[in-house]
N, CA, C and O atoms as a Tinker XYZ file with bonds, in Angstrom:
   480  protein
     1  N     18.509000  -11.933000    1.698000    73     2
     2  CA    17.299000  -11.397000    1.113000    64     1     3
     3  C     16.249000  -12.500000    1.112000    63     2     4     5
     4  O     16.436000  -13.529000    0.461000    81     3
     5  N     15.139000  -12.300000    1.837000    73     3     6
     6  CA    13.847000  -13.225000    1.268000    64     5     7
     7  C     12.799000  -12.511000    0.840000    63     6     8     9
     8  O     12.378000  -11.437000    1.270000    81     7
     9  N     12.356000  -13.267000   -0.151000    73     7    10
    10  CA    11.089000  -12.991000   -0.909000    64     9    11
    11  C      9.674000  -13.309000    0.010000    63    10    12    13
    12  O      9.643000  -14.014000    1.019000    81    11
    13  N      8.571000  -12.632000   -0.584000    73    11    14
    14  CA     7.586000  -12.380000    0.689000    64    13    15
    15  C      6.321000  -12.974000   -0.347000    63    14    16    17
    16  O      6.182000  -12.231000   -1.319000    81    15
    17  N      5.585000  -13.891000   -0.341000    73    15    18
    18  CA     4.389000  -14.096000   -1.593000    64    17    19
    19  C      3.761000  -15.023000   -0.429000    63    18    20    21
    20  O      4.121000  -16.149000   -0.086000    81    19
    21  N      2.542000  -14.083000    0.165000    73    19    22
    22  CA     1.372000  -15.107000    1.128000    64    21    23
    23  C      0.462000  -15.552000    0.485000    63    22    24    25
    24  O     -0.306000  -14.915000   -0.236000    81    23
    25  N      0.478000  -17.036000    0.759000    73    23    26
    26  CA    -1.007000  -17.848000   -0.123000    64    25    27
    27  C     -2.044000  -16.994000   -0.012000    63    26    28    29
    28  O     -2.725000  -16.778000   -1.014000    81    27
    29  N     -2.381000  -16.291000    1.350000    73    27    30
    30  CA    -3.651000  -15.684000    2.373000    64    29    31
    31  C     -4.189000  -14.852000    0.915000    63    30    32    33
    32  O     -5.356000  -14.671000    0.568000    81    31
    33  N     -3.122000  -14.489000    0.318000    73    31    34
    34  CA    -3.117000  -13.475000   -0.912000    64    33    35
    35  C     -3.457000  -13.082000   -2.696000    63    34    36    37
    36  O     -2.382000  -12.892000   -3.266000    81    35
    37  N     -4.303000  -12.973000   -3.365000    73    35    38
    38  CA    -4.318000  -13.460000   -4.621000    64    37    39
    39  C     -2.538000  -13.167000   -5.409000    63    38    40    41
    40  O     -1.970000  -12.084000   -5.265000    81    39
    41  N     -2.042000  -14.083000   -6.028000    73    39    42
    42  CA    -0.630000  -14.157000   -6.603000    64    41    43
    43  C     -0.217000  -12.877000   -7.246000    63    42    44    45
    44  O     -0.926000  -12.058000   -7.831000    81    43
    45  N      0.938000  -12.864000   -7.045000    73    43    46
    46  CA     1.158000  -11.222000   -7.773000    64    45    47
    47  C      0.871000  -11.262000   -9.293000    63    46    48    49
    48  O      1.008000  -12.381000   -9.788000    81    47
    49  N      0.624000  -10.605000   -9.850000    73    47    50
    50  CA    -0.272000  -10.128000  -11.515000    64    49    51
    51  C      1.111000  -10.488000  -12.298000    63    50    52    53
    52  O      0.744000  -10.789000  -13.434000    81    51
    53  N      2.726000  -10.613000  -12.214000    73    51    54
    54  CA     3.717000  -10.510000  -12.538000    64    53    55
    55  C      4.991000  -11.130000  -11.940000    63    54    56    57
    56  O      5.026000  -12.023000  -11.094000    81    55
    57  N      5.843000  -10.621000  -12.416000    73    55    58
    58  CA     7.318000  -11.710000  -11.902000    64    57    59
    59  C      7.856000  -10.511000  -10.382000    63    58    60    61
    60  O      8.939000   -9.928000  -10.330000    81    59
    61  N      7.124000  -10.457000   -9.684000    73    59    62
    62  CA     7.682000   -9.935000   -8.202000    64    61    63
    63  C      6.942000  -10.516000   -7.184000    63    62    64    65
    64  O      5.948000  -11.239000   -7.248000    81    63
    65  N      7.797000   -9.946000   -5.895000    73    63    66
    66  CA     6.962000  -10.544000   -4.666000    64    65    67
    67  C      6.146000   -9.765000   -3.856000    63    66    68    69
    68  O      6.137000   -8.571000   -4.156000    81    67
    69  N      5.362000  -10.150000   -2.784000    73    67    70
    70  CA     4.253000   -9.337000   -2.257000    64    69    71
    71  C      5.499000   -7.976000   -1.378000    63    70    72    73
    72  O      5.301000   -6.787000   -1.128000    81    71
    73  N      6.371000   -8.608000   -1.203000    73    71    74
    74  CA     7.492000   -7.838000   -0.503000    64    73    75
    75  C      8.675000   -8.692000   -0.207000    63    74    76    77
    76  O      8.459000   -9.887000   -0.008000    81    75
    77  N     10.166000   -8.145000   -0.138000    73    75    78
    78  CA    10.972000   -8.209000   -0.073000    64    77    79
    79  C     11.650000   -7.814000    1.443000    63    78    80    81
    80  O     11.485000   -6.788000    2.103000    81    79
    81  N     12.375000   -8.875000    1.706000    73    79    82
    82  CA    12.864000   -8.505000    3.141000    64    81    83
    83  C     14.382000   -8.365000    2.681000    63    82    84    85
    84  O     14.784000   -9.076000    1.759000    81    83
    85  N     15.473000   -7.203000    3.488000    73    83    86
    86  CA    15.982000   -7.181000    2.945000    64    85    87
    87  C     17.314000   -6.352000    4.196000    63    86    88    89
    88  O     17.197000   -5.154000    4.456000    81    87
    89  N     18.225000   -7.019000    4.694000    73    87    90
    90  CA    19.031000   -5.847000    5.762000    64    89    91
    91  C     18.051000   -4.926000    6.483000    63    90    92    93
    92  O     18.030000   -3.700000    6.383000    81    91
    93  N     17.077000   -5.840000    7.375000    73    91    94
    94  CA    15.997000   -5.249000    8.245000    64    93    95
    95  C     15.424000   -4.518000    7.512000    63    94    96    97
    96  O     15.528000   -3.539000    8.250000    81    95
    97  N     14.785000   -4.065000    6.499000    73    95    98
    98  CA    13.822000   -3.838000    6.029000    64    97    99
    99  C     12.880000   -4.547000    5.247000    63    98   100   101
   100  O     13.348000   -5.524000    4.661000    81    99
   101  N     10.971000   -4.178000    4.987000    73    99   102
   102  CA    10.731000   -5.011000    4.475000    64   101   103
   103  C     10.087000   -3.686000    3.063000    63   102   104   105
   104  O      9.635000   -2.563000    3.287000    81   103
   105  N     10.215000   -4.139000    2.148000    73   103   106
   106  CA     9.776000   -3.101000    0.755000    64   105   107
   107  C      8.998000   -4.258000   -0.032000    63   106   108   109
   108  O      9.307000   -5.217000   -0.740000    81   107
   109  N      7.589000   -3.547000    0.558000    73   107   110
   110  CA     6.105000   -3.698000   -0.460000    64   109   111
   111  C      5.859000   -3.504000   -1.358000    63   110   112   113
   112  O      5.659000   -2.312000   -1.592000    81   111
   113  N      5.743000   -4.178000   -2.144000    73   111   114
   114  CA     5.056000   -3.817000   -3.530000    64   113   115
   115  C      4.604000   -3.053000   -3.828000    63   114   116   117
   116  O      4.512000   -2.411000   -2.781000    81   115
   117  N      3.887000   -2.149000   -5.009000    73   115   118
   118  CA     3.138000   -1.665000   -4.915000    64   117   119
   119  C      1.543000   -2.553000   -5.002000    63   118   120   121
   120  O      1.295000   -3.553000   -5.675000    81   119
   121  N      0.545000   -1.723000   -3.999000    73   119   122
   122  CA    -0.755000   -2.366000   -3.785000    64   121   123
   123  C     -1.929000   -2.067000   -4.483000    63   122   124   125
   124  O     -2.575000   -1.094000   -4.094000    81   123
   125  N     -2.252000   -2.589000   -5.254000    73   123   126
   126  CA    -3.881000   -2.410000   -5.475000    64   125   127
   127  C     -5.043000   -2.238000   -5.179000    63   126   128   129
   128  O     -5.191000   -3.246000   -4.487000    81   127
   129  N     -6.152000   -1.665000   -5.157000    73   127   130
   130  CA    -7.343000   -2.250000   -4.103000    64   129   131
   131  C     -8.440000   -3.322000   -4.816000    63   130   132   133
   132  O     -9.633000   -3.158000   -5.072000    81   131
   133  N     -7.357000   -4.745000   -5.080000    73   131   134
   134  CA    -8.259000   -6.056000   -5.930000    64   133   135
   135  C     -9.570000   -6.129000   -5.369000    63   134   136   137
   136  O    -10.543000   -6.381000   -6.080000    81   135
   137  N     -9.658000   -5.933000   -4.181000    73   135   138
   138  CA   -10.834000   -6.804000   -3.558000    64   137   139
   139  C    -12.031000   -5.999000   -3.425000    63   138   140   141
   140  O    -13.058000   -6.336000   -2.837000    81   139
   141  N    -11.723000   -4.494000   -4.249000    73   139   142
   142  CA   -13.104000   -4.108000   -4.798000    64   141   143
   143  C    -13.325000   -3.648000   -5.685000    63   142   144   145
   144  O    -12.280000   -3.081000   -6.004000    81   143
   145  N    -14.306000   -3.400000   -6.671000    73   143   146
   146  CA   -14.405000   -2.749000   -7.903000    64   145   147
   147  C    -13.711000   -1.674000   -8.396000    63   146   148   149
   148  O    -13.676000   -0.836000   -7.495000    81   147
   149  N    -13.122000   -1.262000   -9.405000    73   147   150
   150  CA   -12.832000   -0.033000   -9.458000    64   149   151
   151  C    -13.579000    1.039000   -9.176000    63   150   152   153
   152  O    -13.039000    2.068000   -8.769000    81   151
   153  N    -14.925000    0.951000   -9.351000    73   151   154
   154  CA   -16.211000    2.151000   -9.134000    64   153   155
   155  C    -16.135000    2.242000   -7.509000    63   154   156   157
   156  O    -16.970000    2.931000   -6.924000    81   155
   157  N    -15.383000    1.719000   -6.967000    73   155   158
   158  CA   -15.403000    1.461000   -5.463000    64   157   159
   159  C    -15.279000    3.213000   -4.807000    63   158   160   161
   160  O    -14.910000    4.068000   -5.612000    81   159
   161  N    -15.499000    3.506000   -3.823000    73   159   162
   162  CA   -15.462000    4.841000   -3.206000    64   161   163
   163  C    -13.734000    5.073000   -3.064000    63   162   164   165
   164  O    -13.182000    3.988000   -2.883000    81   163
   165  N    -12.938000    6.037000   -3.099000    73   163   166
   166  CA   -12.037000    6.284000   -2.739000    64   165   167
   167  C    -11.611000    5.473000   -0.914000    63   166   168   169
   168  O    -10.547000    5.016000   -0.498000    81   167
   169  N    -13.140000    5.616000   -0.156000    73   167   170
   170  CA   -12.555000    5.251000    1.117000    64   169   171
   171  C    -12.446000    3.386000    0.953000    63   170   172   173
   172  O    -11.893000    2.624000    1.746000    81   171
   173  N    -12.787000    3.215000    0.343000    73   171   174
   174  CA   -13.508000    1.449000   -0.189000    64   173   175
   175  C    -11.956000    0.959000   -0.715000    63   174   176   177
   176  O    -11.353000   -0.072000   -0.418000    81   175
   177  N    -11.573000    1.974000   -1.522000    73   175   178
   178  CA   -10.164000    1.369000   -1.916000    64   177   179
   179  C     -9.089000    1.869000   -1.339000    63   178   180   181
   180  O     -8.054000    1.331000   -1.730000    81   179
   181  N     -8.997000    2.435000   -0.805000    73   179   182
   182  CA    -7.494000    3.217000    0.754000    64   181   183
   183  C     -8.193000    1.950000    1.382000    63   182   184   185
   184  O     -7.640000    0.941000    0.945000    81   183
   185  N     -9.112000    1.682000    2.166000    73   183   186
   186  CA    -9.108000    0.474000    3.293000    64   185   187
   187  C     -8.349000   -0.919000    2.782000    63   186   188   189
   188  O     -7.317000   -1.338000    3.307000    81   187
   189  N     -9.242000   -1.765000    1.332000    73   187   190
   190  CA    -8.778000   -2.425000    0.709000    64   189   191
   191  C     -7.162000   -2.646000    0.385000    63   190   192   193
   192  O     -6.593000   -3.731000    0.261000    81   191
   193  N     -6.647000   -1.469000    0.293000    73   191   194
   194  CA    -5.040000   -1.459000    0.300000    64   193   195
   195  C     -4.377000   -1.704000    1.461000    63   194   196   197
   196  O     -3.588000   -2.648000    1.524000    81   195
   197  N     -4.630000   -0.828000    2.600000    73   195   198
   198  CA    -4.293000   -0.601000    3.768000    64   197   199
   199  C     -4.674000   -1.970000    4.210000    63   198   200   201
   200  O     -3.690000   -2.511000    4.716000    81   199
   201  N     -5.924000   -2.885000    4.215000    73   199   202
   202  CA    -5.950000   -4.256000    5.001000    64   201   203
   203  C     -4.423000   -4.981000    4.797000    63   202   204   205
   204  O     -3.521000   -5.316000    5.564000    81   203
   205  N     -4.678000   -5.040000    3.097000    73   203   206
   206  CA    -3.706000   -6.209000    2.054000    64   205   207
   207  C     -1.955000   -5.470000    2.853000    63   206   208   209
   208  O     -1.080000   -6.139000    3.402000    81   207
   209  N     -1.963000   -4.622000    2.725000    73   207   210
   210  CA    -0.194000   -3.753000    3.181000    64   209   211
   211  C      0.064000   -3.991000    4.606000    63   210   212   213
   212  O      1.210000   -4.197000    5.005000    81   211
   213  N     -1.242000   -3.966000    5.616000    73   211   214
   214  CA    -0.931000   -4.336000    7.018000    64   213   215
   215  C     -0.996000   -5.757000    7.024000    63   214   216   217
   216  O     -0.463000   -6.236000    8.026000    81   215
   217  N     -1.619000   -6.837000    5.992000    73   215   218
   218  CA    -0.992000   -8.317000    6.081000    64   217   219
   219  C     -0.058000   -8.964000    6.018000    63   218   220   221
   220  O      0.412000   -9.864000    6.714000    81   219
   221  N      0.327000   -8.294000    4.799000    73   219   222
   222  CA     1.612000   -8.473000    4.055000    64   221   223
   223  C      2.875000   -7.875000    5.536000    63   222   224   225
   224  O      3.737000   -8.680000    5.890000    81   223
   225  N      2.810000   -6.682000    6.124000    73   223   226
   226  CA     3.993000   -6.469000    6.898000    64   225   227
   227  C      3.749000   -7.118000    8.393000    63   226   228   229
   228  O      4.533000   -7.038000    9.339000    81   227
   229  N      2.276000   -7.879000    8.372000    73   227   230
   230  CA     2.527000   -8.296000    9.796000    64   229   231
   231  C      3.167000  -10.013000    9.391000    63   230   232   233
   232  O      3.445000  -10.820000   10.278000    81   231
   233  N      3.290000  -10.277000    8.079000    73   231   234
   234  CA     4.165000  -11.515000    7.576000    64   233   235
   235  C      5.564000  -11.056000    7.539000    63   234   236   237
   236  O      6.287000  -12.018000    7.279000    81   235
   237  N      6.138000  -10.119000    7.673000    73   235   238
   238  CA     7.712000   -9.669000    7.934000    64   237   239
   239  C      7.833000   -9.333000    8.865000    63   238   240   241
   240  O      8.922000   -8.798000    9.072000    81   239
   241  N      6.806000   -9.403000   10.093000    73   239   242
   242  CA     7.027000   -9.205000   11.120000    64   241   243
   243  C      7.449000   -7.677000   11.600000    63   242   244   245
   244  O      8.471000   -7.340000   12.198000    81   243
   245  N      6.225000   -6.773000   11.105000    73   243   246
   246  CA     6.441000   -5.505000   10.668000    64   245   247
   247  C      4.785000   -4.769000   11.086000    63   246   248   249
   248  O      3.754000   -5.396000   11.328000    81   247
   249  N      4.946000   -3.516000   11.068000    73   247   250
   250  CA     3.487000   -2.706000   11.194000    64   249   251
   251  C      3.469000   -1.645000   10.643000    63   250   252   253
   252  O      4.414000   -1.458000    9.876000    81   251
   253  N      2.576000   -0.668000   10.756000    73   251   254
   254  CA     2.129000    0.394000   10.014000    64   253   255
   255  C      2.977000    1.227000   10.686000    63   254   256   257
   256  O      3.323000    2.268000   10.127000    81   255
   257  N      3.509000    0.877000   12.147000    73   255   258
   258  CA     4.148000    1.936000   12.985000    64   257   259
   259  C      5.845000    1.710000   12.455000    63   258   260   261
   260  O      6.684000    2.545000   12.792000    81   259
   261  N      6.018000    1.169000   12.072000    73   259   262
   262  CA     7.451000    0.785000   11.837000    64   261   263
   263  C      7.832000    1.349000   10.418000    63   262   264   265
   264  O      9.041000    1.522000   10.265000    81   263
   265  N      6.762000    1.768000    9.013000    73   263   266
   266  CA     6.941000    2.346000    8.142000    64   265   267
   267  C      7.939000    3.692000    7.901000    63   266   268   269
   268  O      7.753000    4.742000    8.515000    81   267
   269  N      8.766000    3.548000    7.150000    73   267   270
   270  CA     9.818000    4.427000    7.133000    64   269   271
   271  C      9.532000    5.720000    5.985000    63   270   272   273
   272  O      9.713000    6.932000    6.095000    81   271
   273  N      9.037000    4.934000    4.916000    73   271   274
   274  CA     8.741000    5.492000    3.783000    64   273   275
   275  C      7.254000    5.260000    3.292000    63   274   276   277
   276  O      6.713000    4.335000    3.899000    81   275
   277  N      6.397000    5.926000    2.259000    73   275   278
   278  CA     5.080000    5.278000    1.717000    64   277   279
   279  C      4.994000    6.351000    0.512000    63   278   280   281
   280  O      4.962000    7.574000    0.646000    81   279
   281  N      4.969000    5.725000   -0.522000    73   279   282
   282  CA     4.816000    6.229000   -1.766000    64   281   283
   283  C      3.251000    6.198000   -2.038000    63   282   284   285
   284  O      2.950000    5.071000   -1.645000    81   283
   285  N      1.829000    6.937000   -2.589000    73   283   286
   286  CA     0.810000    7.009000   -2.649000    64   285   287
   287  C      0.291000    7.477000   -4.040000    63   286   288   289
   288  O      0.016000    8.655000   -4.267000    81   287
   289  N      0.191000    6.624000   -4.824000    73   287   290
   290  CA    -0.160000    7.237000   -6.569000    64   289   291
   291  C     -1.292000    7.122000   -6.408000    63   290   292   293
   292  O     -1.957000    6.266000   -5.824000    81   291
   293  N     -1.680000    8.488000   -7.225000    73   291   294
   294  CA    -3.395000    8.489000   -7.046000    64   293   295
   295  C     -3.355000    9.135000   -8.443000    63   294   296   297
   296  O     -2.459000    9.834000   -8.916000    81   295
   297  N     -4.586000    8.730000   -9.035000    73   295   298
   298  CA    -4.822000    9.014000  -10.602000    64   297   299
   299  C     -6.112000   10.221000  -10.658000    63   298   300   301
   300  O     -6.623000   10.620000  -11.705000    81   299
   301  N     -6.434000   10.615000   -9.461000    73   299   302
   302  CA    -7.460000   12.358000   -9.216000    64   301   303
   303  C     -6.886000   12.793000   -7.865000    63   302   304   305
   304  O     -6.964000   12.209000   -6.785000    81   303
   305  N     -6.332000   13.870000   -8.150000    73   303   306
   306  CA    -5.723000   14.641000   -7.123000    64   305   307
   307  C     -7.138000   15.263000   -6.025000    63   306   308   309
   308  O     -7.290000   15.434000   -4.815000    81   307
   309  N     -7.943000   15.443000   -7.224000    73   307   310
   310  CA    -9.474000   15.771000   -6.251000    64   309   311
   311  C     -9.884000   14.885000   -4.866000    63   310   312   313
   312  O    -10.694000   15.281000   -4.028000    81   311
   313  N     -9.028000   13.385000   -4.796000    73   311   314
   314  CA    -9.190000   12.442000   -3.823000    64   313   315
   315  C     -8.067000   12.463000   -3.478000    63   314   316   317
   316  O     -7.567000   11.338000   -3.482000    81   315
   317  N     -7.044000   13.693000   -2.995000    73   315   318
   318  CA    -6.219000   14.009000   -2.474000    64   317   319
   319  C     -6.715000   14.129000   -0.604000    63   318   320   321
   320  O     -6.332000   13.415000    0.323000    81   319
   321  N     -7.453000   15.031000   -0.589000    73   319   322
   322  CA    -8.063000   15.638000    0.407000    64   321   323
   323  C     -8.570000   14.186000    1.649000    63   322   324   325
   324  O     -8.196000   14.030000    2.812000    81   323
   325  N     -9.389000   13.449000    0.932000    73   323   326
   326  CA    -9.791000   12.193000    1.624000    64   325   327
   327  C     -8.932000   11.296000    1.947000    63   326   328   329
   328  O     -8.851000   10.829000    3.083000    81   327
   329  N     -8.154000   10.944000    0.916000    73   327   330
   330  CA    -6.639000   10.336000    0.820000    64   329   331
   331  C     -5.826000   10.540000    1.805000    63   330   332   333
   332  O     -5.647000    9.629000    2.615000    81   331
   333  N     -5.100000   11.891000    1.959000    73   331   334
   334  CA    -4.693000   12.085000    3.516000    64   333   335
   335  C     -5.604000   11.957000    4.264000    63   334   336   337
   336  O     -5.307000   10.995000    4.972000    81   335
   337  N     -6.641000   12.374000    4.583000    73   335   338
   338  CA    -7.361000   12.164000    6.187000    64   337   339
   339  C     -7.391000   10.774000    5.825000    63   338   340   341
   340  O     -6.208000   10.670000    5.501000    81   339
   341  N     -7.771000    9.876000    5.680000    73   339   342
   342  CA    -7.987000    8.501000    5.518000    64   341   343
   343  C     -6.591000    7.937000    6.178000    63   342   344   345
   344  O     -6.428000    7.133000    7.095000    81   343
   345  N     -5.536000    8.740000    5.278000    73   343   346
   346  CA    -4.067000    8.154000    6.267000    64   345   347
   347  C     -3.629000    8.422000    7.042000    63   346   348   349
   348  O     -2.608000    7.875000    7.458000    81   347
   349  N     -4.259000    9.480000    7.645000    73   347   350
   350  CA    -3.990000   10.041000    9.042000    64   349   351
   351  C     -4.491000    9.267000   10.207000    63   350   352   353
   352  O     -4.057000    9.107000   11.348000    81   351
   353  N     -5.982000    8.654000    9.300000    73   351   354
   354  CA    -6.684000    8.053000   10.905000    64   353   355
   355  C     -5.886000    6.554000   10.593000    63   354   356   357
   356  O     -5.437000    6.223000   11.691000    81   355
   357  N     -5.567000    5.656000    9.722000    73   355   358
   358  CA    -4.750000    4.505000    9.690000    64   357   359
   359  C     -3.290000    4.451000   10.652000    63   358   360   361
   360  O     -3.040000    3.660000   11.562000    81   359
   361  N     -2.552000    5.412000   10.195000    73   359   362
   362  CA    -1.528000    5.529000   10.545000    64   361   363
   363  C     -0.727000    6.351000   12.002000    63   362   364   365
   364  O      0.390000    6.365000   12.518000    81   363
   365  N     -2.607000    7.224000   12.336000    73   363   366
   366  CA    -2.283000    7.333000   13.425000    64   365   367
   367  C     -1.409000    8.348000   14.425000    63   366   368   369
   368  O     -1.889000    9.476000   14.316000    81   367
   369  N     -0.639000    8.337000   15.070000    73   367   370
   370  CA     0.448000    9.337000   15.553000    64   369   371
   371  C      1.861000    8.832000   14.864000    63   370   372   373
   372  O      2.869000    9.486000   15.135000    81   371
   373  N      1.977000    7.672000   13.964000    73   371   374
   374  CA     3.065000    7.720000   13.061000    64   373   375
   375  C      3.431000    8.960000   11.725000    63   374   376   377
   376  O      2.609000    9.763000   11.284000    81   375
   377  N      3.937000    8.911000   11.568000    73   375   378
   378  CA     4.739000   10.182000   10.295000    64   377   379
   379  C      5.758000    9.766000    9.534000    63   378   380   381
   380  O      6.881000   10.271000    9.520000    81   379
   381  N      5.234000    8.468000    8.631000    73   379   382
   382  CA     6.319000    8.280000    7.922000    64   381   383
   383  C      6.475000    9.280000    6.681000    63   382   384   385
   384  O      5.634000   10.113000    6.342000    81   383
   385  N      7.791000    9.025000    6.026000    73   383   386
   386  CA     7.959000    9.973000    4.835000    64   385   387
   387  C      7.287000    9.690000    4.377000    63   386   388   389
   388  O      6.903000    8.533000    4.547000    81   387
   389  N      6.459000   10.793000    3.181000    73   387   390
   390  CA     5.788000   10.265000    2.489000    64   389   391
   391  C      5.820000   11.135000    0.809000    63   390   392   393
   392  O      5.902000   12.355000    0.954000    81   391
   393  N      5.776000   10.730000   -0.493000    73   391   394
   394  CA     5.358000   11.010000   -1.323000    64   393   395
   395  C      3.886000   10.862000   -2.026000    63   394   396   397
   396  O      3.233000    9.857000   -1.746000    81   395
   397  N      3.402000   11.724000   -2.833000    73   395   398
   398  CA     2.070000   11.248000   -3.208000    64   397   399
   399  C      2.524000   11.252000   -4.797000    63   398   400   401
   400  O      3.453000   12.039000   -4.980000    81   399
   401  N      2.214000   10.757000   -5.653000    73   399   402
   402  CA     2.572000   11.130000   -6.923000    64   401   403
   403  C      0.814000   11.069000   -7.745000    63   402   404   405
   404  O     -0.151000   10.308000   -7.673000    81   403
   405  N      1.102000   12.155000   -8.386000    73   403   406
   406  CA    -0.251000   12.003000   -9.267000    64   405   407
   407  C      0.082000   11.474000  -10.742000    63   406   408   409
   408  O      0.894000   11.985000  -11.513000    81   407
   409  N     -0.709000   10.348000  -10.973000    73   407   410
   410  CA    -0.404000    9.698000  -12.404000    64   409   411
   411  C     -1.964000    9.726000  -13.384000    63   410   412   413
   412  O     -3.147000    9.674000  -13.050000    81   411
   413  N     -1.423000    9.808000  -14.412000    73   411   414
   414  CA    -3.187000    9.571000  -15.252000    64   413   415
   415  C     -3.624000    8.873000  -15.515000    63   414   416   417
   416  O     -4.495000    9.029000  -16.370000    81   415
   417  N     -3.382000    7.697000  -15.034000    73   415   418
   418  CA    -4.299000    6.234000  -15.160000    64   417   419
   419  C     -3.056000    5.823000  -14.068000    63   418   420   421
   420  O     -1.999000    6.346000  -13.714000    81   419
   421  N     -3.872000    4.465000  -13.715000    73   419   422
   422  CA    -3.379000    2.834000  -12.569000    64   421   423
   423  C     -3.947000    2.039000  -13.427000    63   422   424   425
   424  O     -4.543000    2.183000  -14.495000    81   423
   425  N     -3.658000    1.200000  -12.775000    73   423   426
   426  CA    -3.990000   -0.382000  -13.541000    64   425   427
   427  C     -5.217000   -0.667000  -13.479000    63   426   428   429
   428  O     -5.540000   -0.909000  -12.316000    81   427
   429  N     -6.394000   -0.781000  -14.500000    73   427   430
   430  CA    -7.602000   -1.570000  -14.076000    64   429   431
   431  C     -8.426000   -0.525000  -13.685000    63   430   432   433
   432  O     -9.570000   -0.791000  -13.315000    81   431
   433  N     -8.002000    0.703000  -13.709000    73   431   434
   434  CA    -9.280000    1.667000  -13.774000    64   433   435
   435  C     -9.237000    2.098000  -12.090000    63   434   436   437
   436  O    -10.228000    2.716000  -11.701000    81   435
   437  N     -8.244000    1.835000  -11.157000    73   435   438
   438  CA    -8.162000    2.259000  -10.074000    64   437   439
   439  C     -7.935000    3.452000   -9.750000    63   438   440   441
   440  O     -7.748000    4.255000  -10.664000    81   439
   441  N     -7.886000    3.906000   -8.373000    73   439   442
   442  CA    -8.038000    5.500000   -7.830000    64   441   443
   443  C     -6.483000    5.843000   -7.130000    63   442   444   445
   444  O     -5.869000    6.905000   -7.231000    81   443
   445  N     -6.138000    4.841000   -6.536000    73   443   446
   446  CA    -4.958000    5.023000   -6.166000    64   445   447
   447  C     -3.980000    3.398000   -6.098000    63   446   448   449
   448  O     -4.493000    2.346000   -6.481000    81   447
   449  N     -2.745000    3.462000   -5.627000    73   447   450
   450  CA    -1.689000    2.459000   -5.404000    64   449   451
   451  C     -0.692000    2.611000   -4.709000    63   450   452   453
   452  O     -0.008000    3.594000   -4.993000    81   451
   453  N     -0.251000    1.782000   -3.623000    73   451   454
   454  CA     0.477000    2.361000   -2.201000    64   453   455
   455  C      1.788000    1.215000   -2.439000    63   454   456   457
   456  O      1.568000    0.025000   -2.664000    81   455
   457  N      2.898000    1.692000   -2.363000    73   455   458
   458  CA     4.206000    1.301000   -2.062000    64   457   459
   459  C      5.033000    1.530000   -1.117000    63   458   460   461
   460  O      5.588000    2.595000   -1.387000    81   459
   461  N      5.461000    1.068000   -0.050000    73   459   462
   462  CA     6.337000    1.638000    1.429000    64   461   463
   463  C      7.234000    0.289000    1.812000    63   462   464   465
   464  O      7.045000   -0.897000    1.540000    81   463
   465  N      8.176000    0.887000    2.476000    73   463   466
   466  CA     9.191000    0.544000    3.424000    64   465   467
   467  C      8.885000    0.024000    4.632000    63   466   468   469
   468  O      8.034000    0.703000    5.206000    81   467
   469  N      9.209000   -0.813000    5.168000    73   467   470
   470  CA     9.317000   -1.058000    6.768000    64   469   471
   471  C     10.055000   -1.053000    7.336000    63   470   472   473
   472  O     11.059000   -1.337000    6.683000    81   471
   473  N     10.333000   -0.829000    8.651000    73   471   474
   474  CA    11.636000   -1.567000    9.099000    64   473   475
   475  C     10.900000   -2.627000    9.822000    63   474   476   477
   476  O      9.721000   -2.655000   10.178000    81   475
   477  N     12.220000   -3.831000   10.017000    73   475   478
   478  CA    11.728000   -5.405000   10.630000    64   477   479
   479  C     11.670000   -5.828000   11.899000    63   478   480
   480  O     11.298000   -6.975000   12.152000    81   479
């Protein structure tokens, strides 16, 4: 098992790592979108996540195409609609599994938070 924490990265908020490598897989954290406001547009914070999640797995030596799983908490289901198309054009002709879970608050006043699998 190795632990995954890139300087490139602000430090995790807590006692985990940016991701875990683990019997060829790599399992991401869940992601935030730090690097913009919370008032940020729904598309402002899916990109923001999606940069930080494609850094983090091209450090495990991993891609968006190799995703097995992707968990997607979003705190307004109303930014459901954008949410998928947004991950459709990221991800492309991939189809990983996916869950969305709707929660009533994230951390810090955010819109959504992305957690997934890779393989290595």
């Amino acid at each position: 098992m190795r632990e995954v924490i890139l300087p490139s990265l602000p430090p995790p908020n807590g006692h985990y790592s940016h991701a875990v490598i683990f019997n060829g897989a790599a399992y991401v954290s869940g992601v935030l979108p730090m690097r913009v406001k919370p008032e940020a547009s729904v598309k402002e914070q899916f990109d923001a996540v999606f940069d930080v999640i494609e850094t983090i797995l091209k450090e495990c030596e991993s891609s968006l195409e190799k995703v097995v799983n992707c968990r997607i908490y979003i705190a307004d289901l109303n930014d459901w609609p954008d949410i998928n198309r947004l991950y459709s054009e990221r991800f492309k002709s991939a189809r990983p599994a996916r869950v969305v879970v709707p929660v009533k608050e994230l951390h810090f006043g955010y819109r959504l938070e992305v957690e997934l699998m890779a393989a290595v």
